[in-house]
C-alpha positions in Angstrom: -30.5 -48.3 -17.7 -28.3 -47.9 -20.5 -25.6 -45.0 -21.8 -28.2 -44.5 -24.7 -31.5 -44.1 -23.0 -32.8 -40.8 -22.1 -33.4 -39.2 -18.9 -36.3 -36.6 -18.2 -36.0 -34.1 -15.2 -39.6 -32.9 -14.5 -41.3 -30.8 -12.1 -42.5 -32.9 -9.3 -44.5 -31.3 -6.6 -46.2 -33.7 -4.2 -44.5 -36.3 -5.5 -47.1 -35.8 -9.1 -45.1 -34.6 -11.9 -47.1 -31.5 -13.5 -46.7 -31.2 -17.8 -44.2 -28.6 -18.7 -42.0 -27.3 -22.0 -39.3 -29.4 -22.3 -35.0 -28.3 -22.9 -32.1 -30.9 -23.9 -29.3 -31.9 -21.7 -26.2 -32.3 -24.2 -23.1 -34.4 -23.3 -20.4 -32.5 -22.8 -18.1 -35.1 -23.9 -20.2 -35.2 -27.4 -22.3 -32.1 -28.0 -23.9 -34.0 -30.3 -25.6 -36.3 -28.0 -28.6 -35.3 -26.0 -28.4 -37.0 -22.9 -32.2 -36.4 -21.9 -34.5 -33.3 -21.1 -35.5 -31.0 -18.4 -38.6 -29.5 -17.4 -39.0 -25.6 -18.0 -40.4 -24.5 -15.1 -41.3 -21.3 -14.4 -42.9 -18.7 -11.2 -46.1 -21.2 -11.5 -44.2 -24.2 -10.8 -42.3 -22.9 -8.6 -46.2 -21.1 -6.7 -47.6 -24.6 -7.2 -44.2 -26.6 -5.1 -43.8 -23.3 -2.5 -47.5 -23.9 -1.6 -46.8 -27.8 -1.1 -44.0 -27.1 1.2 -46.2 -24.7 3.1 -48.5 -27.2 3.7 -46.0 -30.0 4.6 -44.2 -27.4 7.0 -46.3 -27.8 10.0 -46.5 -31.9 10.2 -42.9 -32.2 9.8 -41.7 -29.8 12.0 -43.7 -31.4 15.0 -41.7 -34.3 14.4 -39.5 -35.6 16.9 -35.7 -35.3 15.6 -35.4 -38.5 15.9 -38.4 -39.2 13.5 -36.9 -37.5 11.1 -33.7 -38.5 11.0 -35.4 -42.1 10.3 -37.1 -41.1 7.3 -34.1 -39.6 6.2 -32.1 -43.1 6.3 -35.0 -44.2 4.5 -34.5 -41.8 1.2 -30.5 -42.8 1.8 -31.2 -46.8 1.4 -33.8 -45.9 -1.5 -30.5 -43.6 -3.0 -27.6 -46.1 -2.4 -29.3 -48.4 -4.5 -28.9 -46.3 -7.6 -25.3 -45.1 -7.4 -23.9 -47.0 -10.2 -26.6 -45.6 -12.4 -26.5 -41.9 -10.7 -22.8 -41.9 -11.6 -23.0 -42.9 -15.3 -25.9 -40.0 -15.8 -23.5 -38.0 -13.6 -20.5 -38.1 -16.1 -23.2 -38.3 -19.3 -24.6 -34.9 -17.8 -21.4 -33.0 -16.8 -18.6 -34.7 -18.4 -16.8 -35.1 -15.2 -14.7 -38.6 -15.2 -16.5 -41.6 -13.3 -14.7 -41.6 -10.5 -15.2 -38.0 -9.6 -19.1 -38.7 -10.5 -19.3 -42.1 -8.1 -18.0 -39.3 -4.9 -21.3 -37.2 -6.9 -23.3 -39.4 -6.6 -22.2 -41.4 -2.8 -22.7 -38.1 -1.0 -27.0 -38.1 -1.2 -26.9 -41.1 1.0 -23.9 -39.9 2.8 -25.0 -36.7 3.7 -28.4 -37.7 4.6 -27.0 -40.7 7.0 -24.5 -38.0 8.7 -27.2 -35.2 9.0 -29.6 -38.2 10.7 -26.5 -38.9 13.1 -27.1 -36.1 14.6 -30.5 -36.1 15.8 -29.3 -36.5 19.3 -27.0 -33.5 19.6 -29.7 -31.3 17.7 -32.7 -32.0 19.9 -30.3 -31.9 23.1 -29.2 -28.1 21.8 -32.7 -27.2 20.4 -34.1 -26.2 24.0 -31.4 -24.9 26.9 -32.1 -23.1 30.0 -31.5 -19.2 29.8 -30.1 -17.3 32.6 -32.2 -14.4 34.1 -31.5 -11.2 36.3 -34.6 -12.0 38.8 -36.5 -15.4 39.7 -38.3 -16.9 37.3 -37.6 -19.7 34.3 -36.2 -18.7 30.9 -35.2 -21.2 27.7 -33.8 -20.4 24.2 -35.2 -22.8 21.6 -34.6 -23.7 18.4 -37.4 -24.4 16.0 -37.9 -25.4 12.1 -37.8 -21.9 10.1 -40.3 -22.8 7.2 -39.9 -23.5 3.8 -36.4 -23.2 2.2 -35.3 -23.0 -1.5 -32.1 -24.5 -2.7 -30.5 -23.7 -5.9 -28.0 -26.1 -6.6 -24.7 -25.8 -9.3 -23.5 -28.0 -12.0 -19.9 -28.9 -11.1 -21.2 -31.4 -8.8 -24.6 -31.0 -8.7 -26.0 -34.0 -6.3 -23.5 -33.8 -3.6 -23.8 -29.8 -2.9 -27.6 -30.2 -3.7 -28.0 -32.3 -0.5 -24.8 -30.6 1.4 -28.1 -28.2 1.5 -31.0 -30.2 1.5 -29.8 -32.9 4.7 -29.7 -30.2 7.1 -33.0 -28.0 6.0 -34.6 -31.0 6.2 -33.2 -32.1 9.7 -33.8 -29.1 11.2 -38.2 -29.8 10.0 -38.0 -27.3 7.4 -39.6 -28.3 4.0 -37.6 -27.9 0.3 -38.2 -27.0 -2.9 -35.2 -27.7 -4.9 -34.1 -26.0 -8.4 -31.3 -28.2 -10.3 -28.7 -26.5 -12.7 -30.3 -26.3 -16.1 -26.7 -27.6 -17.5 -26.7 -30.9 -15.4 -30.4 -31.7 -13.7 -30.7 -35.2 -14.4 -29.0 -37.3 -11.9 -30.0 -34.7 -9.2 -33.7 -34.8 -10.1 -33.7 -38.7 -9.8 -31.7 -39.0 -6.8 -34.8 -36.2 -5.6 -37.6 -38.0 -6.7 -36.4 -41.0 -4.6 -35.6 -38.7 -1.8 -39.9 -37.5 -2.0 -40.8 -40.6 -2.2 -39.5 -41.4 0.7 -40.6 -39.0 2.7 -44.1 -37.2 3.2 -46.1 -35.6 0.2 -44.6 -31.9 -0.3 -42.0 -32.0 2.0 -39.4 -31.7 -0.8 -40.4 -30.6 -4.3 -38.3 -30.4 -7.3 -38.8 -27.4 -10.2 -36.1 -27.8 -13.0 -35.8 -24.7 -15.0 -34.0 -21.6 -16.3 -32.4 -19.4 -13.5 -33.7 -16.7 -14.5 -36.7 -18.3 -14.5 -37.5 -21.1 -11.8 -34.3 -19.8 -9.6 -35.8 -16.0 -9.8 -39.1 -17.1 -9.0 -37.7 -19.3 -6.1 -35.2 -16.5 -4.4 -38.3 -14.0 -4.8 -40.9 -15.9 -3.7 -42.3 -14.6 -0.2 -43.4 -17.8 1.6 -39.6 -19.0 1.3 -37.9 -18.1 4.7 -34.4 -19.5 3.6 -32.1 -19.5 0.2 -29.3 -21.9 0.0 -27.8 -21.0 -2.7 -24.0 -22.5 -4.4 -22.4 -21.2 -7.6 -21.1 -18.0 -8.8 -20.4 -14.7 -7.1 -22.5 -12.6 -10.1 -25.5 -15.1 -9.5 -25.4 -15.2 -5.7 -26.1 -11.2 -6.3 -29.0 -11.9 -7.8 -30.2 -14.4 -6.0 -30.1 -12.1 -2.8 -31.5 -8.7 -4.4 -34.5 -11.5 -5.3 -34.6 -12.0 -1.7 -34.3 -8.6 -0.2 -37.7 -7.6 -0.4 -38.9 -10.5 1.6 -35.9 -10.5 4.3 -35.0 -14.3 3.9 -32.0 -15.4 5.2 -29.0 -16.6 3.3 -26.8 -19.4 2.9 -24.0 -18.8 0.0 -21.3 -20.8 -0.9 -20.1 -18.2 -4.1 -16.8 -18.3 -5.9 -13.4 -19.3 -5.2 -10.1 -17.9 -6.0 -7.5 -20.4 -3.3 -4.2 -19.6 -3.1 -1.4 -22.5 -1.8 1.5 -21.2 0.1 4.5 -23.6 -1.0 7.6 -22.0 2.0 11.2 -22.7 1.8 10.7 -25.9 4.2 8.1 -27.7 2.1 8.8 -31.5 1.3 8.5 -31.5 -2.4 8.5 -35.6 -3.2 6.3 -37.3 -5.2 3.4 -37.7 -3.1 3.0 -33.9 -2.3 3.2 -32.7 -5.8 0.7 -35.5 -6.7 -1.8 -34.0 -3.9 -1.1 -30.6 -5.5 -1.9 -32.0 -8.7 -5.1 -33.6 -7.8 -6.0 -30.2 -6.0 -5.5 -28.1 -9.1 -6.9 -30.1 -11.5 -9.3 -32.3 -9.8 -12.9 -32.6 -12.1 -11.2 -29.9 -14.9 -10.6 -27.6 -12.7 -14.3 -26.9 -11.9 -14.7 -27.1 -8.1 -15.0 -23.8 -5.9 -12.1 -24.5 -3.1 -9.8 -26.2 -6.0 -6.3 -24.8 -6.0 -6.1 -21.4 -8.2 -3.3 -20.1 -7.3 0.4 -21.9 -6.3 3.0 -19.2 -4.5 6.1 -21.2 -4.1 9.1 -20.0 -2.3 11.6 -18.6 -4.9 14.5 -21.2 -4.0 11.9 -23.8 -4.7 10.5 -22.5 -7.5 12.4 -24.2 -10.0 12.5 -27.3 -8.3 8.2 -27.2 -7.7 7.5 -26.1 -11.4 9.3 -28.6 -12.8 8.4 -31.0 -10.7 4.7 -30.3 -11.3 4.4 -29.9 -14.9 5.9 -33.1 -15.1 3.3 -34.6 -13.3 0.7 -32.9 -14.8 2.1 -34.2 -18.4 0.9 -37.7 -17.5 -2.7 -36.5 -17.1 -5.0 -38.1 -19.8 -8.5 -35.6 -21.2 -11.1 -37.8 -22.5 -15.0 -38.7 -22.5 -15.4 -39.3 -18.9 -16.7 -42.6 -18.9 -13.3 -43.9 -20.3 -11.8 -44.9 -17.4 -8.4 -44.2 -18.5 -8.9 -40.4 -18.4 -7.7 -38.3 -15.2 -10.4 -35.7 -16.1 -13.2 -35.0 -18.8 -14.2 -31.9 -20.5 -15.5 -28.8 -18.9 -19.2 -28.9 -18.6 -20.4 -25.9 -20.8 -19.1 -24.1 -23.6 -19.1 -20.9 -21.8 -16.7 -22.0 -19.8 -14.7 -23.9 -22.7 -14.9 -20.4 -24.5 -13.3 -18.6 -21.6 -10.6 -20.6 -20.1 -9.1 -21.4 -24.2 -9.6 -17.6 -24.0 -8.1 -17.1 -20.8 -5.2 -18.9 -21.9 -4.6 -17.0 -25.3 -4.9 -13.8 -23.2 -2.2 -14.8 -20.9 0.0 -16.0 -23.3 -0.2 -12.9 -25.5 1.0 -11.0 -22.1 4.1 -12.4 -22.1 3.8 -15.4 -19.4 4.9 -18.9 -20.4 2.0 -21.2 -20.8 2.6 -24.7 -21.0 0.3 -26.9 -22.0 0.3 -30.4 -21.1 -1.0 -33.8 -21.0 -2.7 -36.2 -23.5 -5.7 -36.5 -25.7 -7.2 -39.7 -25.2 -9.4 -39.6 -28.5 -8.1 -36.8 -30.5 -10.4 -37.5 -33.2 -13.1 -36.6 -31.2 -11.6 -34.0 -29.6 -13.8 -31.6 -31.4 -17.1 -32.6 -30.6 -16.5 -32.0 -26.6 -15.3 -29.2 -24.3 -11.9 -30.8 -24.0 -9.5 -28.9 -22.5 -5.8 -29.9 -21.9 -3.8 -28.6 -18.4 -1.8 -25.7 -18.8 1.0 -24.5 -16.3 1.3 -21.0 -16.1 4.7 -19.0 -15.1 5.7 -15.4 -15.9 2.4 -14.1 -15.3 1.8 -10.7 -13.5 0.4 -10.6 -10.0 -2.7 -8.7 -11.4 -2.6 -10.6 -14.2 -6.5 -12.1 -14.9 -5.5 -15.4 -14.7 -4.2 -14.9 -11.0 -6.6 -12.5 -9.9 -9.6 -14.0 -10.8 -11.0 -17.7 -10.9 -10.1 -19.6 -13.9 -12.5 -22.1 -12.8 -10.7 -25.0 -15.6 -7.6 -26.7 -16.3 -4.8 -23.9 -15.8 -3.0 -22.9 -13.1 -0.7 -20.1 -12.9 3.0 -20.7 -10.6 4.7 -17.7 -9.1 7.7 -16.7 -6.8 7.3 -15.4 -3.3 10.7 -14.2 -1.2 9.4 -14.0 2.3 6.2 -15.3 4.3 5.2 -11.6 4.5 5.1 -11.6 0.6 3.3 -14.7 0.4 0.2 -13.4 2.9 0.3 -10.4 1.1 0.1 -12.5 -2.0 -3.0 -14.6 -0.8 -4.9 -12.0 0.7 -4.9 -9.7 -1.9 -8.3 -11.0 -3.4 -11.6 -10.1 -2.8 -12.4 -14.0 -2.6 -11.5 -15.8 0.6 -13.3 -19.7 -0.1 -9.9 -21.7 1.2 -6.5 -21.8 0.7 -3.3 -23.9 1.9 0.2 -23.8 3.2 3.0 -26.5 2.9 5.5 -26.8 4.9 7.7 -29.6 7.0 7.1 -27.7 10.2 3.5 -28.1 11.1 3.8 -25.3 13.5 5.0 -22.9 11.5 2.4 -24.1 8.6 -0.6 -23.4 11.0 1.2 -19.8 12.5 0.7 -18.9 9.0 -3.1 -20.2 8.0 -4.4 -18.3 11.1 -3.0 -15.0 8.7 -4.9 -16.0 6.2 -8.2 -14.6 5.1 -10.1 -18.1 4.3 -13.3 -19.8 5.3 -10.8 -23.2 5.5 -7.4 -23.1 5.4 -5.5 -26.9 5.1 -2.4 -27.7 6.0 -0.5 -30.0 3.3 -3.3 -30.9 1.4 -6.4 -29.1 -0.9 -8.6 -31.1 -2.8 -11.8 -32.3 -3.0 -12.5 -34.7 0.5 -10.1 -32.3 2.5 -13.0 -30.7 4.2 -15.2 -33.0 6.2 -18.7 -33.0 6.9 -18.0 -32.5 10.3 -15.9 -28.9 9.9 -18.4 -26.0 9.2 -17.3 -24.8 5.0 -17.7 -22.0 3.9 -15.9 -18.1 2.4 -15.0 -14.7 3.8 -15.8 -11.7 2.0 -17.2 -12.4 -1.9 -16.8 -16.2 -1.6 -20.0 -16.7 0.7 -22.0 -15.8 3.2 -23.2 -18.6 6.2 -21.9 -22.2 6.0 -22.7 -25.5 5.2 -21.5 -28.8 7.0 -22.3 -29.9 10.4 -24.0 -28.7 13.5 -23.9 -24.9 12.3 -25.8 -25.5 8.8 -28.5 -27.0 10.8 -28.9 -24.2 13.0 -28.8 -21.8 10.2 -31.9 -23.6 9.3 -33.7 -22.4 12.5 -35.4 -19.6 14.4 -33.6 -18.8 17.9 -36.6 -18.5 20.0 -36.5 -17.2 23.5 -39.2 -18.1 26.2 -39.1 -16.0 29.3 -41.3 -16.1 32.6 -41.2 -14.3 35.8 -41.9 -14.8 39.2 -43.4 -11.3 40.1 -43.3 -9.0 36.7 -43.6 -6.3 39.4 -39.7 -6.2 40.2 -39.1 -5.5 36.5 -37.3 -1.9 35.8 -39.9 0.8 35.3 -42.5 -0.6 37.3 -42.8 2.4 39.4 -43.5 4.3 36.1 -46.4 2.3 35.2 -48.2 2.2 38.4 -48.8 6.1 38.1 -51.6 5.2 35.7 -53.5 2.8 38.0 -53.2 5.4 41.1 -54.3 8.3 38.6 -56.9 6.1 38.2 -58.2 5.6 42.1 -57.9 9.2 42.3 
C-alpha cells in the first residue's frame, strides 16, 4: 500500500460486497486530494445486512463464550497485521497526526483481545441462582439480545467503532456496522478482516450518509440495540428513529469537561504538559478532551502563563509529518465553526491568544489547519465556555473558592468527564464525588486516562448507558428469569382460583 493508492469502503454483507453509488473521502490535510471512496448505502443495504444478521443471530448465540471469544482473537491477529497500514489511511482519512492514528488503529485488536478475556467472568455471571419466597428452583440468565446496529464517529473512528462492536459481539449478538461518511476507510478494512474471520453475516458493514444508512439502521425494526457515539443533535435522532421499535440505547453524546485547577495544585512542568496533551490532544476533537480549565485565582497567573507557553511549542501540520503535535480538524464544518468561534469570542472582549507554529505555511490553505488558541477574559456564559468547542481553543478562567468551582463545572447540561488537580489526593477525590460526570480523574485527562476496564460513559445530555468492561457486555443482553415451584398451590390467591373448579363439581 502506498500514500497514493486509493481506498474503497463498500457495502459488505455476508462477507460479498453488493454494487453501490460511490462518494470521495478528501484529505483533510489537502482538500485537494481524494483519499479513496465510500459506498452510498441506503435503507436496502442496510434491509439486505439486518436480514444477514438475523440469520447469523441464532448460531452464534448458541456458542459457548468461550468459542467466541476464540474467533474473536482470530479477527484480532488477522487486524494486528495491518496496523501500520490502518494508521497511514487513518491520518490520510482524518488528518489526525500518526501517532494519535497508530492508538486508532491498535485498539481493534485491543479491544477484541480484552472483550475475549472475559469469557470466563461472562459465562460464570450469565446464569446465577435466584432466591425464592417458597421451595422451588429459580435462575436469572443472561442471553444474546439480537441484532445490534453501531454507528460509529469520525474523530477516531476504529477504536470507538469496536469499543462497540467487541462486546455486542461477545455477548452472541450479531452487527451491522455504519462508518462515518467523513472517515470510513480504515474502519471498513479493519471490518472486512474482522467478517472474514468470523461466520458469514455475523458482522456486516453499510457505509453511507446518516441520514441515509444511519436512519435506516436506528429505524430498522429487527435491530434490538443502537450503539451509537457522536453528537448530542444526532444522538436525538438516532433515538426518535428508534422509538417506534423500543430498542435499547447505548450513547456516548457530546462533551463539555471542565478541570478543576485548586490552590494546592503542583503546577511543574509535567502537569501542565498533561494538561496540554488533554486539551489539545487530536485538535481538540475527542469527546472527554479538556474544554474547560477553572484555576484557582492565586494560580491563575502562574497556570496561564505557564500553559500558553507550552502550548507555543506545538507544531500544526499534515499529519503524517511526524514533527507535528496535531493535524488539521477533520471537516470544514468544524474548521468553519471553531475560526468562527474564535472571531466571536474575540469580538466579546476576551483575550484570545493564538499560538504555536505552522509547519508548512504554504500549504496551510489547502487543509483545515487550525492553530491553538488560549482563551482568558471570557464570560462564564460565554459560547466558548458553555458549549463544546470541539477544536484547538480552550478558554482559562478564575475560581475563588471550591464552592465556585463546583458550581462552575456543573453548570452544563453535559456531564461526559471532568478533572480536579490538586497535591492532596484526598481532598482532589472529596471534590470529584461533587461532580456531575460519567468519569471524573484525578491529576490527569486525556485520551488513555480511562481504561477498558472502568465502565465510560455521561450524565445528563452527554450519554445514555456505557461502554467498557463487564457492564457494556451486559447491556448487550436480555435479563431472563426462570422460575419453578415445588407445589404452585401455596402461591398467593390460590384459594381464589379454586372457587371455579368447586363451581364446577357443583
Amino acid at each position: 500500500m502506498t500514500t497514493e493508492q486509493l481506498h474503497r469502503a463498500p457495502v459488505l454483507v455476508g462477507g460479498e460486497e453488493l454494487p453501490t453509488a460511490y462518494a470521495p473521502v478528501l484529505n483533510p490535510a489537502r482538500i485537494s486530494e481524494t483519499v479513496g471512496e465510500h459506498a452510498l448505502g441506503g435503507a436496502r443495504e442496510v434491509d439486505l445486512a439486518v436480514s444477514a444478521a438475523v440469520a447469523a443471530f441464532p448460531a452464534w448465540a448458541t456458542l459457548a463464550v468461550g468459542e467466541r471469544a476464540a474467533y474473536l482473537l482470530k479477527a484480532a491477529d488477522s487486524i494486528e497485521a495491518e496496523l501500520d497500514d490502518l494508521a497511514v489511511l487513518i491520518t490520510r482519512e482524518t488528518g489526525k497526526a500518526l501517532h494519535d492514528s497508530r492508538g486508532d488503529a491498535v485498539g481493534a485488536p485491543k479491544l477484541l483481545r480484552q472483550f475475549a478475556a472475559l469469557a470466563d467472568v461472562i459465562a460464570a455471571a450469565s446464569e446465577r441462582p435466584a432466591a425464592l419466597p417458597r421451595p422451588g428452583r429459580a435462575v436469572t440468565r443472561y442471553v444474546p439480545m439480537g441484532p445490534v446496529g453501531v454507528i460509529a464517529p469520525w474523530n477516531t473512528p476504529v477504536y470507538l467503532a469496536f469499543n462497540s462492536i467487541a462486546p455486542a459481539l461477545i455477548a452472541g449478538d450479531t452487527v451491522v456496522v455504519k462508518p462515518p461518511e467523513e472517515a470510513p476507510l480504515a474502519l471498513s478494512q479493519a471490518l472486512a478482516l474482522l467478517a472474514d474471520a468470523l461466520p458469514p453475516g455475523v458482522v456486516s458493514n453499510v457505509p453511507g450518509l446518516g441520514t441515509e444508512a444511519g436512519a435506516a439502521l436506528s429505524a430498522h425494526p429487527a435491530i434490538r440495540r443502537m450503539i451509537f457515539t457522536g453528537s448530542v443533535a444526532t444522538g436525538t435522532a438516532v433515538m426518535q428513529a428508534a422509538a417506534p421499535t423500543l430498542k435499547s440505547l447505548t450513547m456516548e453524546l457530546g462533551g463539555n469537561d471542565a478541570a478543576l485547577v485548586l490552590h494546592d495544585a503542583e503546577i511543574d512542568d509535567v502537569m501542565v504538559r498533561e494538561m496540554v496533551a488533554g486539551v489539545f490532544g487530536a485538535s481538540g476533537q475527542i469527546c472527554y478532551n479538556i474544554k474547560r480549565i477553572y484555576v484557582h485565582s492565586s494560580r491563575f497567573p502562574e497556570f496561564t502563563a505557564r500553559f500558553t507557553e507550552l502550548a507555543s511549542r506545538i507544531r500544526v501540520g499534515d499529519g503524517m509529518d511526524l514533527r507535528s503535535t496535531f493535524g488539521p480538524v477533520t471537516t470544514r464544518a468544524q474548521y468553519d465553526r471553531v475560526l468562527a468561534l474564535r472571531e466571536e469570542t474575540a469580538a466579546s472582549g476576551a483575550k484570545v491568544t493564538t499560538v504555536g507554529e505552522r509547519l508548512d505555511p504554504d500549504g496551510w490553505e489547502d487543509g483545515y489547519f487550525i492553530l491553538p488558541s488560549v482563551v482568558t477574559g471570557a464570560a462564564p456564559d460565554s459560547r466558548v465556555v458553555a458549549e463544546e468547542q470541539f477544536g484547538p481553543i480552550i478558554p482559562i478562567l478564575p475560581f475563588d473558592d471550591e464552592e465556585e468551582a463546583v458550581r462552575l463545572a456543573n453548570a452544563t447540561e453535559y456531564g461526559l468527564a471532568a478533572s480536579v488537580w490538586s497535591a492532596d489526593s484526598d481532598r482532589a477525590w472529596a471534590l470529584a464525588r461533587r461532580l456531575e460526570a460519567g468519569s471524573v480523574f484525578v491529576n490527569v485527562h486525556r485520551v488513555g486516562a480511562s481504561p477498558a476496564s472502568v465502565p465510560f460513559g455521561g450524565f445528563k445530555h452527554s450519554g445514555i448507558g456505557r461502554t467498557h468492561g463487564l457492564e457494556s457486555v451486559f447491556d448487550c443482553m436480555e435479563l431472563q428469569a426462570v422460575v419453578e415451584y415445588e407445589d404452585p398451590s401455596l402461591l398467593p390467591g390460590t384459594d381464589h382460583w379454586n372457587a371455579l373448579l368447586e363451581a364446577r363439581d357443583v
